[in-house]
N, C-alpha and C positions, 0 to 999 in steps of 0.2 A: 490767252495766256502769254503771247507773244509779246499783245498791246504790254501790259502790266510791267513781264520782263527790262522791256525797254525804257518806260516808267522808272523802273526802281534804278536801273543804271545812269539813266540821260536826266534824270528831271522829267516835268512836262515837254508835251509833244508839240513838236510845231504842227500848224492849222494844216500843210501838207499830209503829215502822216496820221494824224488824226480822221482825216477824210478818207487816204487809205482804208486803213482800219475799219471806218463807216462806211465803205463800200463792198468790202470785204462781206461783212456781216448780212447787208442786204441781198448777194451774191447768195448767199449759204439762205438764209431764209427761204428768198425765191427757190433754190434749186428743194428743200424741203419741204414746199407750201404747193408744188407741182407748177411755178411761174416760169412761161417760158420767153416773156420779154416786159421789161419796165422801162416804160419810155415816159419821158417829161416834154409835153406840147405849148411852151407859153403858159396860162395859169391850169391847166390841163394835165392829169398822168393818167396815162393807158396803160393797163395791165391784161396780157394776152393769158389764159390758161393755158397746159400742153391739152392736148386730150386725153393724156390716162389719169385727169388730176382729179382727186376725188374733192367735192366741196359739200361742205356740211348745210343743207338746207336752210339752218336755222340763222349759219352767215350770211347768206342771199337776202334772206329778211332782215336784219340788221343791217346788212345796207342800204337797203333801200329805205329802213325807216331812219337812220344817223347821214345819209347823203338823199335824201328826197328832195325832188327837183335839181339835183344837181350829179343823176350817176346816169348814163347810158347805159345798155347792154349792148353788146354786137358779137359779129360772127365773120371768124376768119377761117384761113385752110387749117391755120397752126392751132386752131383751137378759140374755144368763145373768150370774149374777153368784156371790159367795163372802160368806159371813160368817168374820172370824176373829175368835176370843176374844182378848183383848192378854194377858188379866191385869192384870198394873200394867206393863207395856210402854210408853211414852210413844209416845202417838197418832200423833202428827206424825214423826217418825224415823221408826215404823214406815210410812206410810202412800209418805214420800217414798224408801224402801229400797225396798216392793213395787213402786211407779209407775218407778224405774228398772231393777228385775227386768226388767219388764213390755218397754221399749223396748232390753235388749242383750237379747243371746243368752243362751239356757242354759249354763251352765258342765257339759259332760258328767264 
């Protein structure tokens, strides 16, 4: 709502508050999707679960079948979490596709 307000008064956004804005968004996903840290390693994003996040089984297998050979699982204090390789993926798209996987349902 904010982004738009600003839109209708300013014009377009300069690439600074644009990113704002798409940080923002990914912030509120995560906090909704139960993610308790997204971090970007080189061509690398690790995504930590909390521990009271519920994940729908049928996402666990859609990942592993759309990143096979390229998702690890692992295990922290803070909760399990996943490494996926992008490649040259761009970070951000990817991060905010998984974070809304993450809050609908599996597509069976």
């Amino acid at each position: 709502e904010l982004e738009r307000e600003l839109r209708d008064l300013a014009g377009p956004l300069p690439e600074p508050a644009r990113n704002l804005f798409e940080l923002l968004k990914v912030r509120h996903l995560a906090q909704r999707a139960g993610v308790a840290s997204v971090v970007q390693r080189g061509r690398h994003i690790e995504v930590v679960l909390r521990r009271d996040a519920a994940v729908d089984p049928g996402a666990v297998k859609a990942w592993l079948k759309d990143y096979e050979g390229k998702v690890l699982f692992f295990k922290e204090e803070s909760g399990d979490g996943l490494r996926v390789d992008l490649g040259s993926e761009p970070a951000l798209g990817w991060v905010v596709e998984f974070l809304e996987s993450l809050t609908e349902p599996a597509q069976k």
